[in-house]
N, C-alpha and C positions, 0 to 999 in steps of 0.2 A: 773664212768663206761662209755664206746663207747656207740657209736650208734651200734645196730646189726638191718641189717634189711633184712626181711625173706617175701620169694615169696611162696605165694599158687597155686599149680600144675594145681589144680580142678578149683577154683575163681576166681585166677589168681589176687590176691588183696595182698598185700605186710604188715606184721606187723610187727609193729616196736615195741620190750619191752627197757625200759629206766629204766633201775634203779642204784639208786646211794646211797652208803650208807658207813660208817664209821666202820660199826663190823665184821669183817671175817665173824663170824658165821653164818649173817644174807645175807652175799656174798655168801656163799657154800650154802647154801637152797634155793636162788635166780638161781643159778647157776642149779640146781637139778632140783626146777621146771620148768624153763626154758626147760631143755631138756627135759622133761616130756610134757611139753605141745605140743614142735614141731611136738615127735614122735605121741600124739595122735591126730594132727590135719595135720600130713601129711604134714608137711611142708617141704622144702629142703629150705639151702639158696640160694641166687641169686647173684652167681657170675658174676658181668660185667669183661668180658674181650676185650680189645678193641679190635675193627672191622680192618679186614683188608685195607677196603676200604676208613675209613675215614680221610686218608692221602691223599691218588689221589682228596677226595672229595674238600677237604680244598683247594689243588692248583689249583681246574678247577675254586673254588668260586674266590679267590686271581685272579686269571686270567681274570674273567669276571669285577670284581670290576674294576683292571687296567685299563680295555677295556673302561668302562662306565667313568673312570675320563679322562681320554685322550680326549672323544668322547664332555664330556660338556666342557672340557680346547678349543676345538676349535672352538666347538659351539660361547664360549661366547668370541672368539675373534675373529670372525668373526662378532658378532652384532657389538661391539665398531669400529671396522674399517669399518663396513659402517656408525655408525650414527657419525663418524669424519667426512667420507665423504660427508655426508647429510649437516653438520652446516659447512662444505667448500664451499659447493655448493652455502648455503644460503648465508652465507656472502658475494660470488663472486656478486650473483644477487641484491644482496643490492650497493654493491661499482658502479655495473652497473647503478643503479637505480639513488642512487646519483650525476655518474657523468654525466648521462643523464640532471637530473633537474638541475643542475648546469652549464652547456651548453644550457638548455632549459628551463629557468625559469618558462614561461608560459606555458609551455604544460608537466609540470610535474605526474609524476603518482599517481594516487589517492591512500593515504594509505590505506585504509579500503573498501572492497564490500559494505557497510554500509553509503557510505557519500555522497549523493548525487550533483555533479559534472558535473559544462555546459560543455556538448560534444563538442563543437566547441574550446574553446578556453584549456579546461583545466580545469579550476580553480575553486575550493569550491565553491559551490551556498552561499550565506551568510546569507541563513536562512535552519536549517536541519529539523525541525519539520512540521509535514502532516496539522496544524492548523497554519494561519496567523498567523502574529506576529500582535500584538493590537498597533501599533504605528499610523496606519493612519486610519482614518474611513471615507466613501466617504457620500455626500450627495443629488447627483444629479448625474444622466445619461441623456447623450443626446446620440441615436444612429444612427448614418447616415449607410444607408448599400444600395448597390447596387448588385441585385442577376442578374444572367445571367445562365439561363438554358439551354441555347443552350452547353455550354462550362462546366457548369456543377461547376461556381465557382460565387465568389464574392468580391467585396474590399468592407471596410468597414472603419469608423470612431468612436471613442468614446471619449467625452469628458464626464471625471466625475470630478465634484467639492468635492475637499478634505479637512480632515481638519487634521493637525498634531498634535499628540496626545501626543506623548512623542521623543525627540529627535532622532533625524533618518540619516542613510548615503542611505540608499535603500528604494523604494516604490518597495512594493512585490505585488504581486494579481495573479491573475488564470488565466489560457491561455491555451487552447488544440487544437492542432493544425492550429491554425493561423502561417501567416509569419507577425510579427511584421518590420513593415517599418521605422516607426520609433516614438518617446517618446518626447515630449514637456510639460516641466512644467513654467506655468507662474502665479506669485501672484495673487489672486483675485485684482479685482477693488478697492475693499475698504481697502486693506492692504496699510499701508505708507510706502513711499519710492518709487524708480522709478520699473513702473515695465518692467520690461527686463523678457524676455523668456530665457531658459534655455535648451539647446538639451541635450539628455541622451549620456553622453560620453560611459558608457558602460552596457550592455544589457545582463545579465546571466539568463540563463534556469535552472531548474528542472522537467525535464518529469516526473519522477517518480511521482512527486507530485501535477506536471499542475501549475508551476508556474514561474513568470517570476520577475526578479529584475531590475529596470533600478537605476540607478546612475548619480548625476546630481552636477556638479560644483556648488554646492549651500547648505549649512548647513542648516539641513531641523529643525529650530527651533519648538518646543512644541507650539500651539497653530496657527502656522501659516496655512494663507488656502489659495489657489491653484488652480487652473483648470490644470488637467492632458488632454492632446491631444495623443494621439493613434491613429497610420494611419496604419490598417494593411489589408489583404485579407487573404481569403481562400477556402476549396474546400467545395462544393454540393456532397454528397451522399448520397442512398438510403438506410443509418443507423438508420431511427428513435431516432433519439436522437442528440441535439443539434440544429443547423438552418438546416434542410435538404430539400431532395428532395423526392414526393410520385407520384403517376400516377393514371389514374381511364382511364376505357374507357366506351364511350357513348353509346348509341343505336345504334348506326351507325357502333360499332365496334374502332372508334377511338380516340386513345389513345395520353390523357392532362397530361402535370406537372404541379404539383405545388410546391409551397415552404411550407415548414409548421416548428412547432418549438415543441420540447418538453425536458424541461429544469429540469423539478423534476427528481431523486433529485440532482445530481451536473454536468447538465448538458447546464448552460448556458454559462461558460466556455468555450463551445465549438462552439459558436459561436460570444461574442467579449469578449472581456480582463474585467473582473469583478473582486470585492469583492466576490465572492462564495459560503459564505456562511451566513444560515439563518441570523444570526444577524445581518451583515452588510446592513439595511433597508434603501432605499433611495427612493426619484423619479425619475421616467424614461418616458422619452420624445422620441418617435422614427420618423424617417423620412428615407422614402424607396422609393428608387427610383426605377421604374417599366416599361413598355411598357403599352403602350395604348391599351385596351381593356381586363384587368386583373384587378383587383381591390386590397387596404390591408385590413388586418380587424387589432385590438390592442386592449390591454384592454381599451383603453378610446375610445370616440367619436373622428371621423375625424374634425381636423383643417382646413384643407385647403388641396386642391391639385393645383400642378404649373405647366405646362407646360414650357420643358427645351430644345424643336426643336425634329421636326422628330416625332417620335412615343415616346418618353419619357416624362413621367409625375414626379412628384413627391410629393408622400403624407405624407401631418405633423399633427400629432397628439398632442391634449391633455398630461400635464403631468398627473400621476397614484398619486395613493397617497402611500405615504409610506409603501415598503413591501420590502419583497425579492428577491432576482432575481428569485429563482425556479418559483415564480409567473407570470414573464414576459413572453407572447404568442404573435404572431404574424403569420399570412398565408397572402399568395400572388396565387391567385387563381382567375379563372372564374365563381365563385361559384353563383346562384340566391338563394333569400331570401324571405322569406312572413315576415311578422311584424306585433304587434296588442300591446295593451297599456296595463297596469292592471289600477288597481281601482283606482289607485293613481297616472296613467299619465304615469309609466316608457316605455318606449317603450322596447320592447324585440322583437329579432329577431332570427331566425334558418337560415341555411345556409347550401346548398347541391347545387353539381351537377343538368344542367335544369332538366334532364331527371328524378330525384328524386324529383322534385316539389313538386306533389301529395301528397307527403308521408310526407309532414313537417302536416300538421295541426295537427294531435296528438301531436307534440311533444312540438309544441306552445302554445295549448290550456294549458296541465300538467304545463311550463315551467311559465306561466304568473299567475298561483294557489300558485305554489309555492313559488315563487318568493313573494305574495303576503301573506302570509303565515307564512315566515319568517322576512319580514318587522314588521307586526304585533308581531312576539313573542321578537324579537327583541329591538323594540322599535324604530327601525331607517327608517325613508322614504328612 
């Protein structure tokens, strides 16, 4: 038996009777209650006859569909024809690229924003990483420096004693804003064989990371040691940070510079070409050349000062004991001082402007307790 299926006029709910069956008999009494049940439930059937409209509907759909494939067929040939033209473009500026560096070996363009690269010449710094390379370790600073305030700059010298750690083409270390003059490496005293000095044939930067590589006709063997000579200058500013310049003004209204330094934490870089950082511990020896009627202070006791003609002196200090560079201070000042001993002889000293005299004995009195204080817990005179 078909499917017959019958619409309610009132409910508006559609029932469907399904019966299927093999005996006439039981067809003809199917058939009888069937229309019995219609007429008492009111039922009509639901003829669909199709819509006039749903011919025009179908072509307006068919027509928009057309519209919408046309619309992405252009779409997406438009993207491939630009990004042809994209990897045309690129490859042009690469063929550039190459035939630049190949006409210009040395001032080739650096592959990657990522690599850091001496601006002057071009060419790949030879060490990329923000942490030294552990090939050399220094063991001595000596530093010569001459400030000049009037001018607002200074040249300076450094010899530091190396020693080579592991096979090396480059001695790398820290440098912020110096003009490096020039690089002399020569064998220590005690090394066999003649010893001949050595100039830095070439001299590569890393700003980004305050550091400089010199290069030296000479196979820098594991174990061999060295004195490095560095002749560089640079400028005085009122930065706080590194060897600068400060002002104070007197009772009188007028206004003294001085030099002062402050190197924690990686800031002695910034004043001559060092190791940089904590580990690299050595001794440091300084001698600064000054004008007559300024004084230096350092972390050790004054050695000696020389007179060098005119108004220029020059004060040499004691070597420190082994520390880091953040640890190295030095000022260049007109500063007066009171002094007084603790219990055990050390002398301690404060230092101000004259006109701040007065005001030191507090801080001498605390400063020679203390001091005393920590000797005892210590252990150490």
């Amino acid at each position: 038996m078909g499917r017959v299926s019958w619409h309610h006029v009132e409910e508006d709910e559609t029932v469907d009777l399904l019966q299927s069956t093999s005996d006439d008999d039981n067809v003809t009494s199917q058939r009888r209650m069937s229309d019995d049940n219609v007429r008492s439930l009111n039922l009509s059937p639901r003829v669909i006859q199709p819509s006039s409209g749903n011919k025009a509907l179908d072509e307006t759909k068919y027509k928009y569909s057309l519209i919408s494939v046309l619309v992405i067929g252009i779409i997406l040939i438009m993207m491939v024809n630009i990004g042809l033209g994209y990897r045309k473009c690129h490859n042009n500026e690469q063929q550039q690229q190459q035939q630049q560096q190949q006409a210009h070996p040395s001032k080739h363009v650096p592959p990657s924003q990522d690599l850091c690269m001496d601006e002057t010449t071009g060419l790949k710094f030879p060490w990329q990483k923000y942490r030294l390379p552990d090939k050399v370790e220094p063991s001595s600073y000596h530093i010569h420096l001459h400030p000049n305030f009037t001018h607002e700059n200074y040249t300076g010298q450094v010899e530091i004693n190396i020693t080579i750690i592991d096979t090396a083409e480059f001695v790398i270390l820290h440098t912020r804003g110096q003009k490096i003059l020039s690089a002399t490496l020569t064998p220590a005293e005690n090394s066999p064989g003649k010893q001949e000095s050595y100039k830095a044939t070439k001299t590569l930067f890393c700003i980004k990371n305050d550091m400089v590589a010199f290069h030296f006709n000479k196979k820098l063997k594991a174990w061999d040691k060295y004195s490095l000579l560095i002749d560089f200058n640079g400028n005085l500013t009122f930065s706080l940070g590194g060897f600068y310049l400060s002002k104070y003004k007197n009772q009188q209204g007028k206004e003294t510079v001085i030099g002062a330094t402050q190197f924690e934490p990686t800031d002695a870089r910034a004043a001559f070409p060092c190791f940089d950082e904590p580990a690299y511990k050595a001794n440091f020896s300084l001698s600064m050349v000054r004008e007559r009627g300024v004084h230096t202070l350092f972390n050790t006791p004054l050695q000696s000062t020389t007179p060098l003609g005119g108004d220029i002196e020059r004060d040499d200090f004691q070597p420190t004991v082994r520390m880091s560079t953040y640890l190295v201070a030095f000022i260049v000042s007109d500063f007066v001082k009171i002094s007084n001993r603790t219990s055990t002889g050390v002398e301690v000293s404060v230092y101000a402007s004259k006109d701040k005299l007065d005001q030191l004995n507090y801080a001498l009195h605390f400063a020679c307790k203390v001091l005393t204080y920590f000797e005892n817990l210590f252990k150490i005179p």
